[in-house]
Backbone as ProteinMPNN parsed JSONL, in Angstrom:
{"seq_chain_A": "XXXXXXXXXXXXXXXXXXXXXXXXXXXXXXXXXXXXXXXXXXXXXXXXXXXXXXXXXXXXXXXXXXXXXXXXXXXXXXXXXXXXXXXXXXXXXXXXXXXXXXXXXXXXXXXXXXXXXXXXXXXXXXXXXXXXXXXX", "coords_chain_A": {"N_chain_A": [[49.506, -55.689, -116.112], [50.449, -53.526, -117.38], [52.197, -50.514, -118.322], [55.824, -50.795, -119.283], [59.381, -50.055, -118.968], [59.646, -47.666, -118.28], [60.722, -46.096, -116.37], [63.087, -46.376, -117.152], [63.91, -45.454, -118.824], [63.927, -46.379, -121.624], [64.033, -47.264, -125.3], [62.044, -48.021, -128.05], [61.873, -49.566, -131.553], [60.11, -51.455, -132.433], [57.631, -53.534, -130.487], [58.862, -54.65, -127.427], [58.933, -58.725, -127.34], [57.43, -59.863, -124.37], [58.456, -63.028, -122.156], [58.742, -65.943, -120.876], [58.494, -66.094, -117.441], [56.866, -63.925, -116.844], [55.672, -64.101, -119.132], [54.176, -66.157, -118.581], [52.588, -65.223, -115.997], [51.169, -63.182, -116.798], [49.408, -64.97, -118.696], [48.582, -66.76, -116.594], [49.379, -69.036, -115.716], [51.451, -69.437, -113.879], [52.961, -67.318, -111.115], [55.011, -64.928, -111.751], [58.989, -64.749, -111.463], [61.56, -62.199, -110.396], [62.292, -60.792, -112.59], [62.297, -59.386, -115.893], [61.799, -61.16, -118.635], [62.23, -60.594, -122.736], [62.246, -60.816, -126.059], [63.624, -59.199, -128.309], [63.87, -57.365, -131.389], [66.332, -57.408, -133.955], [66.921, -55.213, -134.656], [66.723, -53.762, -132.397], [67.727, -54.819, -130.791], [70.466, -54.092, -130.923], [70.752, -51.228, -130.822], [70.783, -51.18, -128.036], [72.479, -53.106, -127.777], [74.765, -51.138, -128.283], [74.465, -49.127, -126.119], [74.335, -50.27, -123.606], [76.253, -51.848, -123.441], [78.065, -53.939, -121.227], [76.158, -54.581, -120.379], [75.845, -57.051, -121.42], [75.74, -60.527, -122.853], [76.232, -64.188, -123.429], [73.262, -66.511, -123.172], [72.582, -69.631, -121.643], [71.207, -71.245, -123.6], [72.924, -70.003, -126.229], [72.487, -67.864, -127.377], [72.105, -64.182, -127.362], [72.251, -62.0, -125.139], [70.981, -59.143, -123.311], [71.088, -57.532, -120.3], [69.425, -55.464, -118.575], [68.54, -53.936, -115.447], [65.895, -55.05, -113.994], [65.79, -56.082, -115.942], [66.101, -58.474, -118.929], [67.111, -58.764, -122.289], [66.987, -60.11, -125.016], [68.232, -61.475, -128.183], [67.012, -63.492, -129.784], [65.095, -66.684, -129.504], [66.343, -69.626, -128.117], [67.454, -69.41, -130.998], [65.14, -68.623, -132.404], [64.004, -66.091, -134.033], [62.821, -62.88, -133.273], [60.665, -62.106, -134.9], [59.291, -64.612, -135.849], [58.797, -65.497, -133.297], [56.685, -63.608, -132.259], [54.45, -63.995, -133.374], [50.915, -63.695, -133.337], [51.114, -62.486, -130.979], [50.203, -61.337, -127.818], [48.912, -57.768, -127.129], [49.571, -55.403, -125.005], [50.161, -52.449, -123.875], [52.771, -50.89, -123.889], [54.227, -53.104, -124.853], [54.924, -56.68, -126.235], [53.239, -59.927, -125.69], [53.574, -62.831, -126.024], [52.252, -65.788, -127.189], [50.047, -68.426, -126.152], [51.067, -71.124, -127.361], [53.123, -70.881, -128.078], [54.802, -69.821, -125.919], [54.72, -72.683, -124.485], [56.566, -74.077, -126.427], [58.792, -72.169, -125.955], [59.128, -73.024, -122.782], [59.299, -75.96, -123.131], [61.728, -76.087, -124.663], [63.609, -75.279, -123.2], [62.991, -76.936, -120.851], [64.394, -79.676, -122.417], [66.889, -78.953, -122.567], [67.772, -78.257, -119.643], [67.486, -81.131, -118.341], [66.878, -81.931, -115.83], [66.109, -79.972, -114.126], [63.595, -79.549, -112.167], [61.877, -77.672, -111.995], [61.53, -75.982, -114.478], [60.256, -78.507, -115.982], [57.762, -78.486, -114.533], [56.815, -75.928, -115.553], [56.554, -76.954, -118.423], [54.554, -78.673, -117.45], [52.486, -77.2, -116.737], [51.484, -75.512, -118.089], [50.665, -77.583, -120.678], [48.584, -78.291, -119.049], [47.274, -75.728, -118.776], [46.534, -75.205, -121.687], [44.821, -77.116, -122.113], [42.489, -76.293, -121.299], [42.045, -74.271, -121.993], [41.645, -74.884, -124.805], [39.466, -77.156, -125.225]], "CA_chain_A": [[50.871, -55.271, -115.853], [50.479, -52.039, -117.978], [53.37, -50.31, -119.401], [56.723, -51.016, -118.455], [60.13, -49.146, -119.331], [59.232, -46.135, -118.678], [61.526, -45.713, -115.836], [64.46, -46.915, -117.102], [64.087, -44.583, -120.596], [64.76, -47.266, -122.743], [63.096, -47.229, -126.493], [62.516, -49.397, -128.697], [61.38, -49.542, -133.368], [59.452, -52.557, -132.115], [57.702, -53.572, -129.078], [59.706, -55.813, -127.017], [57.619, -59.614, -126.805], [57.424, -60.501, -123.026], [58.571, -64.452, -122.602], [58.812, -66.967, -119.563], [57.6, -66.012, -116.23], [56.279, -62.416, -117.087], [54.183, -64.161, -119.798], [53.594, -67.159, -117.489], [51.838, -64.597, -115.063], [50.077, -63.118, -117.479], [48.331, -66.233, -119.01], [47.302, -67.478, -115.295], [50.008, -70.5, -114.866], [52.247, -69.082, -112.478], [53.459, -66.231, -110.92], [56.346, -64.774, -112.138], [60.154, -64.45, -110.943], [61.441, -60.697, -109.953], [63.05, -60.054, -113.267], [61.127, -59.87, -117.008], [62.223, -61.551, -120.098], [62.031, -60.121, -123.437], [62.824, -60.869, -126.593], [63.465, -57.577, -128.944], [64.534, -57.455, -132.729], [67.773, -57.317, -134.108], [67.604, -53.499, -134.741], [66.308, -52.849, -131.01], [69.028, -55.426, -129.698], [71.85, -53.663, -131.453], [70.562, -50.038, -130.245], [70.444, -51.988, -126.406], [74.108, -53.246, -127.417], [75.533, -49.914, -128.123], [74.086, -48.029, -124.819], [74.575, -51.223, -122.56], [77.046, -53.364, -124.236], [78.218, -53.876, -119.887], [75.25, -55.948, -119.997], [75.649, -58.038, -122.99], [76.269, -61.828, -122.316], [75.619, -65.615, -124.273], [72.479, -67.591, -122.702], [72.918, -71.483, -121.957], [71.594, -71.919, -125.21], [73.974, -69.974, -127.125], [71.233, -67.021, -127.613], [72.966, -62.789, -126.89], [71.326, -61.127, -123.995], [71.416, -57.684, -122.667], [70.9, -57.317, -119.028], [69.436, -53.636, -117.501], [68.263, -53.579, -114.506], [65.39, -55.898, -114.351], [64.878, -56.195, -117.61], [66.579, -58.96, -119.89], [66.395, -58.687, -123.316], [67.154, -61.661, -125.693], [67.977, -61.226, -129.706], [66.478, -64.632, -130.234], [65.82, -67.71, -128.399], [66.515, -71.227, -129.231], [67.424, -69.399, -132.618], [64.123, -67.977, -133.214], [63.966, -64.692, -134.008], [60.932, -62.02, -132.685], [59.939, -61.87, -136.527], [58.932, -65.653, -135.502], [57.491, -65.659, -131.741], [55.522, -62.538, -131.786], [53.14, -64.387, -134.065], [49.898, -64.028, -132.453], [51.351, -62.042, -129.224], [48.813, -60.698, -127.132], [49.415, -56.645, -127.118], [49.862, -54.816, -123.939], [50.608, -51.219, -123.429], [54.418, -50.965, -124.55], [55.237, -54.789, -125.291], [53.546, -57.497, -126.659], [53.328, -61.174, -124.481], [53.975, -64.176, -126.168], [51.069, -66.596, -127.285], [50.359, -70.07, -125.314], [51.883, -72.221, -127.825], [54.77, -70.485, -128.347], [55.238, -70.289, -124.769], [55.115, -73.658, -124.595], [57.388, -74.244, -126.93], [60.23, -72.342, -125.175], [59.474, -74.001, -121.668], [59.46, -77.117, -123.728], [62.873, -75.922, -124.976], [64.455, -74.738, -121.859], [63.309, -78.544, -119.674], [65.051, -80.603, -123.06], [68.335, -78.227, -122.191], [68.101, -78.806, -118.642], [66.365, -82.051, -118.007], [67.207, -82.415, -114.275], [65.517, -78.839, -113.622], [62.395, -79.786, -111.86], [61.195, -75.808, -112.465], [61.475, -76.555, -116.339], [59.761, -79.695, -116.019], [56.796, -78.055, -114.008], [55.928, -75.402, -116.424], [55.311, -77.288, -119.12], [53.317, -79.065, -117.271], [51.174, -76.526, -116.025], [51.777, -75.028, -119.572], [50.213, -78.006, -120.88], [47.163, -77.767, -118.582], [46.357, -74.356, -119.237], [46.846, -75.214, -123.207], [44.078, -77.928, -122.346], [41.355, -75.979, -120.66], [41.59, -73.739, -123.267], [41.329, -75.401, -126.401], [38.937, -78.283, -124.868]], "C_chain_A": [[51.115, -53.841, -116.309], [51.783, -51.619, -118.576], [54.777, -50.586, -118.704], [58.14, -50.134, -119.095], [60.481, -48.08, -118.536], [60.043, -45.492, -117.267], [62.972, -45.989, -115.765], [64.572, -45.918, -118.149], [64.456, -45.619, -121.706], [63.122, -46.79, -123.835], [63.418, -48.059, -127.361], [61.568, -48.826, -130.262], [60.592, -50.284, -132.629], [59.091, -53.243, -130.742], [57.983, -54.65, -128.347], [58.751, -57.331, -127.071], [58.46, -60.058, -125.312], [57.173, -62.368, -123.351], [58.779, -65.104, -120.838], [58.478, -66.188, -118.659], [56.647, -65.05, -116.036], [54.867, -63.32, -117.959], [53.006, -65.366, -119.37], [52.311, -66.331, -116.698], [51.011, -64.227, -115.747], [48.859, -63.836, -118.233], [47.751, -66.882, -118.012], [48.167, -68.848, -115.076], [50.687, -70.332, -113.911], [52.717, -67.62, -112.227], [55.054, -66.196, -111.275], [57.794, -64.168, -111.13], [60.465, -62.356, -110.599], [62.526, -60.07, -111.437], [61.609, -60.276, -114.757], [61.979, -59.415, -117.739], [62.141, -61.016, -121.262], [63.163, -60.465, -124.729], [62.617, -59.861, -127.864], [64.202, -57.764, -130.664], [65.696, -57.064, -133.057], [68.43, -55.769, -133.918], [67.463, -53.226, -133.477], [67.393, -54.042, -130.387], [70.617, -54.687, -130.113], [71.946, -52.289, -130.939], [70.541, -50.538, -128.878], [72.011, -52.036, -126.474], [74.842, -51.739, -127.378], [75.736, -48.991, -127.12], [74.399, -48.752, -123.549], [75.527, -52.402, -122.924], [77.752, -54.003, -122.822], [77.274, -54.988, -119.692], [75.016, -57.684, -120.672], [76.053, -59.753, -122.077], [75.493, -62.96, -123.432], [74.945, -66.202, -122.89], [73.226, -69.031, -123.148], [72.842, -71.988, -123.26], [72.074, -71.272, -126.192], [73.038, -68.591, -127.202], [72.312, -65.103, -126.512], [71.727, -62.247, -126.199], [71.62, -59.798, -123.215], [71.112, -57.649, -121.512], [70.937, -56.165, -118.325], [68.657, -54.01, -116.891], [67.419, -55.04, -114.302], [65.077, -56.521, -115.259], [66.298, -57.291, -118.049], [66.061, -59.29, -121.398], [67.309, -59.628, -124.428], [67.087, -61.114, -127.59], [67.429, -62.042, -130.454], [66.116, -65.857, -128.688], [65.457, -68.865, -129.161], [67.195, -71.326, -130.588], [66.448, -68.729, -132.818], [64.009, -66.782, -133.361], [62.401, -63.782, -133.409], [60.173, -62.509, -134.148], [58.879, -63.061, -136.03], [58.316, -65.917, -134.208], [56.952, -64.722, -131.479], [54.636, -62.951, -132.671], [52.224, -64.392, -133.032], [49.653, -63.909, -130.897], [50.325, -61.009, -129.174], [49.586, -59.312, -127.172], [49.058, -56.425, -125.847], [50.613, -53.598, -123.534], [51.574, -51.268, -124.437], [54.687, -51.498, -125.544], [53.907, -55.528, -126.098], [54.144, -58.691, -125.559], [53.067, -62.08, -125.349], [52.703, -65.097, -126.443], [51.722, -67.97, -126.474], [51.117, -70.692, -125.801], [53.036, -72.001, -128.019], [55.432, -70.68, -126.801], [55.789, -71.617, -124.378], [56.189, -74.338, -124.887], [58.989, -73.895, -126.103], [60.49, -72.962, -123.621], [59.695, -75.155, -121.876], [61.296, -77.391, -123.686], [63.832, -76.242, -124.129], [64.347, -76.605, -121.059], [64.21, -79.612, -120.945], [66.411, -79.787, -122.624], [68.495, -78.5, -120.748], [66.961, -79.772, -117.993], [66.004, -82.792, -116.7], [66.223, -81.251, -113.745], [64.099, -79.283, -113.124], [61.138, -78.261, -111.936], [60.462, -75.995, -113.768], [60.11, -77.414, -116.414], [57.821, -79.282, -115.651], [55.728, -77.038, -114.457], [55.993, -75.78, -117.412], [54.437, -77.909, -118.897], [51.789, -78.162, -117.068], [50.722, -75.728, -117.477], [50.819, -76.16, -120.482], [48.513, -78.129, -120.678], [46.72, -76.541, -119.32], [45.843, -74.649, -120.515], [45.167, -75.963, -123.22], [42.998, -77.367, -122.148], [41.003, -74.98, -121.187], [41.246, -73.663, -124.354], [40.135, -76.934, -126.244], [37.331, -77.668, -124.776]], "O_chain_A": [[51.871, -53.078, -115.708], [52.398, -52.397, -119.305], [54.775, -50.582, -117.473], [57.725, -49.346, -119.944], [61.625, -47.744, -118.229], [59.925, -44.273, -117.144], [63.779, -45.911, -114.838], [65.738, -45.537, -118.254], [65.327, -45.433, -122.556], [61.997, -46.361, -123.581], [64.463, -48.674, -127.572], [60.757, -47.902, -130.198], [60.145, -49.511, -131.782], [59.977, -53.519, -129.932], [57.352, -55.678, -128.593], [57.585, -57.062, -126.783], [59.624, -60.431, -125.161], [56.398, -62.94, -124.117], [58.939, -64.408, -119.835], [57.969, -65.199, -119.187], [55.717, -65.18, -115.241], [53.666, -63.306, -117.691], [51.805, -65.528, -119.586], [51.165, -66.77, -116.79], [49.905, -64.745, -115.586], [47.704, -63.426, -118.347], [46.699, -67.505, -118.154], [47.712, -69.709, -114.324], [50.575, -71.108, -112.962], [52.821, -66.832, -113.167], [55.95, -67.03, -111.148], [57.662, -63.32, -110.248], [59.585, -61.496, -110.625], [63.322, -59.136, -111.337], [60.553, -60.909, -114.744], [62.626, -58.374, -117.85], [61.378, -60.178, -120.78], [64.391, -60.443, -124.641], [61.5, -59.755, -128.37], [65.197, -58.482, -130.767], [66.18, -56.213, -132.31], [69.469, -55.281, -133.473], [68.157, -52.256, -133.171], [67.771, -53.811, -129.239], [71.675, -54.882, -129.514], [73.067, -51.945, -130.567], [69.764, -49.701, -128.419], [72.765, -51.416, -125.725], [75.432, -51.355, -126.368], [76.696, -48.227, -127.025], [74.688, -48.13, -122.527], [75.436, -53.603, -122.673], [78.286, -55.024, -123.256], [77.463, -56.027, -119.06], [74.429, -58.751, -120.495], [76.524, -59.916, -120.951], [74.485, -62.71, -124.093], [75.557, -66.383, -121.838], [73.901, -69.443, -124.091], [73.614, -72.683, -123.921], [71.794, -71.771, -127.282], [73.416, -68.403, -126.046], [72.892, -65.069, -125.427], [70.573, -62.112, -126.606], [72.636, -59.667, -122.532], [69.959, -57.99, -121.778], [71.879, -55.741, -117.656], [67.751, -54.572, -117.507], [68.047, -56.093, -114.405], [64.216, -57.391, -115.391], [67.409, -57.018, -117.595], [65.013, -59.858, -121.704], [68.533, -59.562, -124.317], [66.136, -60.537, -128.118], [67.217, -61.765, -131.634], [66.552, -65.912, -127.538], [64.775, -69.118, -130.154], [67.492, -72.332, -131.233], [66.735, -67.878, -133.66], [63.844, -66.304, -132.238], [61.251, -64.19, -133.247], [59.185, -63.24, -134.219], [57.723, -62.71, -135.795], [57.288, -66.591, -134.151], [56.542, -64.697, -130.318], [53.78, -62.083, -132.842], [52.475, -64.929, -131.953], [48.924, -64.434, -130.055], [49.814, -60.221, -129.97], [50.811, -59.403, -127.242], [48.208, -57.19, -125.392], [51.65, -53.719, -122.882], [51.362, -51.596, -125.604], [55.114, -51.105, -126.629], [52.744, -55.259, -126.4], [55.118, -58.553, -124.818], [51.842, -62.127, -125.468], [51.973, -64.983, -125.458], [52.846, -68.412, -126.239], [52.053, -71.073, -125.098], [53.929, -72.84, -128.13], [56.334, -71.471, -126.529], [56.954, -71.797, -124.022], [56.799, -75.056, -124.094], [59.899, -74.655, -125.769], [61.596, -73.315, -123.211], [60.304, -75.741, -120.981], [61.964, -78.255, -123.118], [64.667, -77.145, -124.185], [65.322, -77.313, -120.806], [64.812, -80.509, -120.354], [67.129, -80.673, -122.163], [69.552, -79.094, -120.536], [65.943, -79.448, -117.381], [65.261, -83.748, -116.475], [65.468, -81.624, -112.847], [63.342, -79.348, -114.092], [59.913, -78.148, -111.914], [59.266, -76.116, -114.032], [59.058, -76.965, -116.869], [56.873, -79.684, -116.326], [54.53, -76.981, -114.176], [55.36, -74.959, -118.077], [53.481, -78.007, -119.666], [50.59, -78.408, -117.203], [49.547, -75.454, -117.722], [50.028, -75.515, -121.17], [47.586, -78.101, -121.486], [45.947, -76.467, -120.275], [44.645, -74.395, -120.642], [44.341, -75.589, -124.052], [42.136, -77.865, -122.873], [39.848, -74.572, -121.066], [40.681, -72.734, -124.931], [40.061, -77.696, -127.208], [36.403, -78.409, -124.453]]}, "name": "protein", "num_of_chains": 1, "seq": "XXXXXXXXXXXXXXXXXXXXXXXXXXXXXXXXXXXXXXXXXXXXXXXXXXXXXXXXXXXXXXXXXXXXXXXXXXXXXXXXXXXXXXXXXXXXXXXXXXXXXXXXXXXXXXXXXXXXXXXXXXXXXXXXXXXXXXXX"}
């Protein structure tokens, strides 16, 4: 994917972690949607609020999100902070991308919040697979 930003000018203390479909694509379970996720630290979501506060908004699960352009950028999710899901994120140019299990975890998250979503439901399955054919 290589670097990303870099035509929007945005900057960041810390490098954003890439989360759901972006880091989907990148691990090999699915291709990803036309926007990319990100979840950025408190100080780089508060420098995001001040320049784009237009974009600001509460996720389903309660979680503050900035919204430029393609880009959404997340101060937590579920609650968790970056400090907590960039454990063990793969690096990549810019950003970092999200490890399997963590992944997991928030597609996990996301199908118990909407448990009708057959989307949800589908990557953890495939989320599961991958998990298996890697650690097996």
């Amino acid at each position: 994917m290589g670097d990303l930003f870099e035509e929007s000018h945005l900057s960041f203390h810390h490098k954003p972690l890439l989360v759901a479909g972006g880091a989907m694509d990148y691990h090999g379970v699915r291709k990803r949607g036309t926007d990319y996720d990100f979840v950025v630290s408190l100080e780089d979501f508060f420098t995001l609020y001040s320049d784009h506060h237009q974009g600001y908004r509460k996720s389903d699960l309660g979680d503050e999100v900035i919204t430029i352009g393609v880009y959404e950028f997340y101060a937590s999710f579920a609650g968790l902070p970056y400090e907590q899901l960039n454990k063990n994120a793969v690096k990549q140019g810019n950003y970092l991308i999200i490890s399997l299990p963590y992944l997991l975890f928030m597609a996990f998250t996301l199908s118990e919040h909407e448990p009708d979503n057959q989307k949800r439901r589908r990557d953890v399955a495939l989320l599961l697979r991958k998990l298996l054919v890697n650690y097996s």
